[in-house]
C-alpha positions in Angstrom: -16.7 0.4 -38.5 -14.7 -0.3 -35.3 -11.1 1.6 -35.5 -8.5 -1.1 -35.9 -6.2 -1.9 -33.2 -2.1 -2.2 -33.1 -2.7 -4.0 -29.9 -3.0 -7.7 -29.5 -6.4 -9.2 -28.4 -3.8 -10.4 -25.6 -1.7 -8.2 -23.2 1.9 -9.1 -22.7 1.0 -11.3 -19.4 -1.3 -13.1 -21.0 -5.1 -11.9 -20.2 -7.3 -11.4 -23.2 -9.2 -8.2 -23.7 -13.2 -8.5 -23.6 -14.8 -7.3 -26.8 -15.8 -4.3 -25.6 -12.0 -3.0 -24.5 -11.2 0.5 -25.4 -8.4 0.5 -27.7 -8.6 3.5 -28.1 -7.6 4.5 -24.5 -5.0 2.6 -24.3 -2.8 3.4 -27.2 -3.7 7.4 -26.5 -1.6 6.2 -23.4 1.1 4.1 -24.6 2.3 6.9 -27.4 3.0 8.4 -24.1 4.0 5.2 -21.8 6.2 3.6 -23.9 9.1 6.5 -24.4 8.7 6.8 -20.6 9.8 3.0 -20.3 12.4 2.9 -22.7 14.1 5.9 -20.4 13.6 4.1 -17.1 15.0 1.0 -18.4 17.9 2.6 -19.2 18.3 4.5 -15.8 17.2 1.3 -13.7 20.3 -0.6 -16.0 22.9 2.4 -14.8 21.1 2.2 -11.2 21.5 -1.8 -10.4 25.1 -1.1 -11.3 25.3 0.8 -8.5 23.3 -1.0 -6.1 23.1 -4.4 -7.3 22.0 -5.5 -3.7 19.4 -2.6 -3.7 20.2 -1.0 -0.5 17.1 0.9 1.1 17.8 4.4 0.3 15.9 7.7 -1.0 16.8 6.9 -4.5 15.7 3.3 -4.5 12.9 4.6 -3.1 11.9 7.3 -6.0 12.8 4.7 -8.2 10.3 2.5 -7.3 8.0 5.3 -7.4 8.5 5.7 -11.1 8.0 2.0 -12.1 10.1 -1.3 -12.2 10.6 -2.4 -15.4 9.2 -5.4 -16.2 12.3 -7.6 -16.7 13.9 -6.5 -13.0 10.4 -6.8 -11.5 10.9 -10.4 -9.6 14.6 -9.6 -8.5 13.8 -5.5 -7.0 10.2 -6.9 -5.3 12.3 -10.2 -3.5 15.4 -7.9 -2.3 12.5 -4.4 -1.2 10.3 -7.2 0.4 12.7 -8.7 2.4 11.7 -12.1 0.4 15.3 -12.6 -0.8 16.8 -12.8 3.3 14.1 -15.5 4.0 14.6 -18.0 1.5 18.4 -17.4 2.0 17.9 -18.4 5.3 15.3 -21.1 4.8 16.7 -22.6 0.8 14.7 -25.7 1.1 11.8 -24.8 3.3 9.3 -24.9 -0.2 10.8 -28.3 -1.3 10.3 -29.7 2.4 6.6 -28.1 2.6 5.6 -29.5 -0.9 6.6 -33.2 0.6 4.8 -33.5 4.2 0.9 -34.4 3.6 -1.9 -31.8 3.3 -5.1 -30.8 4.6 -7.5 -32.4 1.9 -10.4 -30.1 2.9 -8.1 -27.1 2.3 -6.7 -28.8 -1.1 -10.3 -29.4 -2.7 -11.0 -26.1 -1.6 -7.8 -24.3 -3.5 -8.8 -26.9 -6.4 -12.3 -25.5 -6.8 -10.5 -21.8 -7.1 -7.9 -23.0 -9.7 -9.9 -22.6 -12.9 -11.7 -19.7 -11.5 -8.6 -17.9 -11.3 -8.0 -15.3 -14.5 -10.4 -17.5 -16.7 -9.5 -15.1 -19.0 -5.6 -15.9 -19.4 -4.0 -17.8 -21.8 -0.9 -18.7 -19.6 -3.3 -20.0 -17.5 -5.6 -22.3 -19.5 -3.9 -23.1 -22.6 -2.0 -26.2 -20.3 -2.5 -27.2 -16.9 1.0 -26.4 -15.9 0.5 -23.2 -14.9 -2.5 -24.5 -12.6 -0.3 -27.3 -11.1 2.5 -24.5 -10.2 -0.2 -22.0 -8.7 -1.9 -25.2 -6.7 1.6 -25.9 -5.1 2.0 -22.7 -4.1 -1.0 -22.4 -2.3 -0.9 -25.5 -0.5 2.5 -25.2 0.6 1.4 -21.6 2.0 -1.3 -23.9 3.6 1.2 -26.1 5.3 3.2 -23.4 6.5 0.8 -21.4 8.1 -2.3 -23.8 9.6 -3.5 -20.8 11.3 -4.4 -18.8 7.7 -4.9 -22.0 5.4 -6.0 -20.9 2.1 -8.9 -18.0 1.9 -10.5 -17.2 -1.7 -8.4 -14.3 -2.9 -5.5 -15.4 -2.4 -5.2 -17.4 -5.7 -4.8 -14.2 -7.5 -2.2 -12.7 -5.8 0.1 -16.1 -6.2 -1.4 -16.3 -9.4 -0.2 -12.8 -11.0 3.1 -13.5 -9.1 3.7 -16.4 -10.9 2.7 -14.4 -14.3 4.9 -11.7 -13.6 8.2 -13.7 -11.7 7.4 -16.9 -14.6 9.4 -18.7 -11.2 7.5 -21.0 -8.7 9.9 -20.4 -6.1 10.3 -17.2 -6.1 6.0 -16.4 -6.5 6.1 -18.5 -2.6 8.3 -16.6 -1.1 6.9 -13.2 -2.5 3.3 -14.6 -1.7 4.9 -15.4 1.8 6.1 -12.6 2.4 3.0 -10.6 1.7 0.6 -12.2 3.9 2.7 -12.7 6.5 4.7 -9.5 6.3 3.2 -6.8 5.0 -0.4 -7.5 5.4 -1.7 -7.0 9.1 -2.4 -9.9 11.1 -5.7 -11.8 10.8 -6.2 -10.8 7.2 -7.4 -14.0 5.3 -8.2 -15.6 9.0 -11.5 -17.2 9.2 -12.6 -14.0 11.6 -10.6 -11.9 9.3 -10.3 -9.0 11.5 -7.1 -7.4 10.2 -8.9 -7.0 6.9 -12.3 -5.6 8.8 -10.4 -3.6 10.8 -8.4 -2.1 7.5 -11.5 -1.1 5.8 -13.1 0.7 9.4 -9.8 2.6 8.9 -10.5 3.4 5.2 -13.7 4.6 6.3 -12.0 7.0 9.1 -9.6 8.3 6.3 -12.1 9.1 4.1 -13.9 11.4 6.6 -10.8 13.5 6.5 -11.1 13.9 2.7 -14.5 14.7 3.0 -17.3 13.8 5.5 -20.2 14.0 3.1 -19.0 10.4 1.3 -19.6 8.8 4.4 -22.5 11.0 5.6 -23.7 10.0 2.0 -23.3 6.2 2.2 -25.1 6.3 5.6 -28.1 8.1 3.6 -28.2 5.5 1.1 -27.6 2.8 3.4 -24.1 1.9 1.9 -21.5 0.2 4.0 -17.6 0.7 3.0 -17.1 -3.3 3.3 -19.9 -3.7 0.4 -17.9 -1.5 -2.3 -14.3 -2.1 -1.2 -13.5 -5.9 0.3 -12.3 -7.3 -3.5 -9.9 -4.0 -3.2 -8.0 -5.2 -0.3 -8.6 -9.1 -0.6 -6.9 -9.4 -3.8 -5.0 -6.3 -3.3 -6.4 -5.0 -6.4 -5.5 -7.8 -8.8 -8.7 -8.4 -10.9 -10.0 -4.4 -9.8 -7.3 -2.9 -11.7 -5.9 -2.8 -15.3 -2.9 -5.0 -14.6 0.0 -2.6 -15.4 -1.6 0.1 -12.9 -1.7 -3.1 -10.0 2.1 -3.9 -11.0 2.8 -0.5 -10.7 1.2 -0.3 -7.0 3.2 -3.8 -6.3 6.0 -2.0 -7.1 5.6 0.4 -4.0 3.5 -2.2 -1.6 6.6 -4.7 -1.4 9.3 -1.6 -1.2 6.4 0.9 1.4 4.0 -1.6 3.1 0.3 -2.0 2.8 -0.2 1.8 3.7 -0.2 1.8 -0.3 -3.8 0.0 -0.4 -4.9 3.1 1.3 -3.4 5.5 -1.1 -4.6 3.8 -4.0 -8.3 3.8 -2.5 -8.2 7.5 -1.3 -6.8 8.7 -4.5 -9.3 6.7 -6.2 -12.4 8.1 -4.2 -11.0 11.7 -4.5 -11.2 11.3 -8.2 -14.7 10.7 -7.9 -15.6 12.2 -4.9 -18.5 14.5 -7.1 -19.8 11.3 -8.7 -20.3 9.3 -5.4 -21.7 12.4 -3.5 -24.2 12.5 -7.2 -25.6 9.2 -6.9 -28.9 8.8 -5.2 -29.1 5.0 -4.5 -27.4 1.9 -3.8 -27.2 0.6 -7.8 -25.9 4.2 -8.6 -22.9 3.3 -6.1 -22.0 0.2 -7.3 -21.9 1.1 -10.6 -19.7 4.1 -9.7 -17.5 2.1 -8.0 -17.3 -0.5 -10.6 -16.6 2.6 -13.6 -13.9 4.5 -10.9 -11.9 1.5 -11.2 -12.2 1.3 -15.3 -11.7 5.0 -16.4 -9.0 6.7 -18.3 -8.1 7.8 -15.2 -6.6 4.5 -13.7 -5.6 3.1 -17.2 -3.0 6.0 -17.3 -0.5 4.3 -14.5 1.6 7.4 -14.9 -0.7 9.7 -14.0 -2.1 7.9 -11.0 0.9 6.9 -9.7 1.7 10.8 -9.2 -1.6 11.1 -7.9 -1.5 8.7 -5.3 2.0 10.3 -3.9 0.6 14.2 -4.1 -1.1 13.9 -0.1 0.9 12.9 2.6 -0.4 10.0 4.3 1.8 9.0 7.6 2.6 5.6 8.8 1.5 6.6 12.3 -1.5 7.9 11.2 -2.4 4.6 9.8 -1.5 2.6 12.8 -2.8 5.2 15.4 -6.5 4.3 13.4 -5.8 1.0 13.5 -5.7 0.6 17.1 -9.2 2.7 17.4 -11.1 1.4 15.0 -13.4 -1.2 15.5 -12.4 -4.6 14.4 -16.1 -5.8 13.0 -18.1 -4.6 10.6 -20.3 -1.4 11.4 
């Protein structure tokens, strides 16, 4: 008989867990987790005391690094993005973009995604609301930006933001922000060549860990766009247990997108031995898929730590970026 569960069939934003979820896992973690929330709470009350406008500073910073607490998660990720400045500068813009007319192509499009996107929250389809918020969203963004439109992937990302912020407003101008911001040009573009050219630098990085992984993938005919697009379309939303993305949200709208790199180097590190095991192409999907599942990524704590024990440089990032080719090898 199957060992009975404290945990709801539903987590705290909403998303059911499938039959198969290990329960077990994840209260081996949370003895652990939860002690380790009440004390940041407490410290992150006492801290927005002192910096109620969250200056930039080293503190903030190893803050962050540590985990926002859930109920200051919408206020720290608008004032770190730089969200906050923009809609003080621009207060109606969203209300003005939701009235001027919309690309209908683009709108059936974004309509198609809606019910696609977490089919397996509540919050999501128990009422149509939370659909109606996340479509205005998304075809606002449209309106703003011609050039990007709406590209599948992007639902997510509004659509935890609106999970986690419960605020329509506020899950635009985060979402804004992001692609426009902290993402690299050309992204979600139809060529999408920032996003092309991301995962060529990946590739680069990963030599540095080791050269076998890729010397590997070449034997096996693998190609680094195959196994990792989903992690830097949706930025990990849907690829991650969804405390582990939060935490990396945390340190993406406070650091940058150099994060998206941490998180995949420290996750092929992990399972650097497994990869270099596997002897064909199923093998490395199926690694990929369990990398991204393990007790490994479901402990947030641990990974976080991980993720910040190798130095990884800004100017490294952007010195690949401008040497790497912008297609798909």
């Amino acid at each position: 008989m199957a060992q009975k569960s404290n945990f709801s069939k539903t987590d705290e934003y909403g998303f059911e867990r499938p039959e198969d979820f290990d329960y077990a896992t994840l209260e081996e973690f949370m003895s652990i987790y939860l002690p380790i929330l009440a004390r940041r709470a407490k410290k992150w009350s006492n801290f927005l005391k002192k910096n109620p406008s969250l200056r930039p500073n080293a503190a903030l910073k190893r803050y962050i690094r540590k985990g926002v607490p859930s109920e200051h998660r919408g206020r720290v990720w608008l004032a770190t993005s730089g969200a906050d400045v923009m809609r003080e500068k621009n207060q109606r813009l969203y209300q003005e973009l939701l009235k001027q007319p919309y690309n209908k192509e683009v709108a059936d499009t974004i309509r198609i995604d809606l019910p696609r996107t977490f089919p397996d929250n509540i919050y999501f389809h128990q009422t149509q609301d939370v659909q109606d918020q996340l479509f205005r969203i998304l075809i606002a963004f449209s309106i703003h930006n011609k050039e990007i439109g709406y590209c599948q992937g992007m639902n997510y990302i509004a659509g935890l933001l609106l999970l986690v912020t419960k605020n329509e407003e506020t899950s635009f101008w985060l979402f804004l922000v992001l692609i426009e911001h902290h993402l690299p040009p050309n992204y979600y573009s139809k060529s999408m060549h920032g996003l092309i050219t991301d995962i060529n630098t990946l590739e680069r990085l990963v030599d540095a860990v080791d050269p076998r992984i890729n010397q590997h993938f070449k034997s096996l005919d693998v190609t680094w766009p195959i196994v990792v697009t989903k992690w830097f379309v949706c930025l990990f939303v849907e690829v991650l247990p969804i405390e582990t993305v939060l935490r990396i949200w945390d340190c993406l709208f406070a650091e940058g997108n150099k994060i998206l790199f941490r998180v995949s180097l420290t996750l092929i590190r992990k399972n650097r031995d497994q990869l270099l095991a596997c002897t064909d192409f199923p093998a490395i999907i199926t690694c990929f898929r369990n990398m991204t599942r393990d007790k490994e990524v479901v402990n947030c704590q641990q990974f976080l730590k991980s993720m910040f024990k190798e130095s990884l440089a800004r100017k490294t990032i952007e010195e690949l970026r401008k040497n790497v080719p912008n297609r798909v090898s």
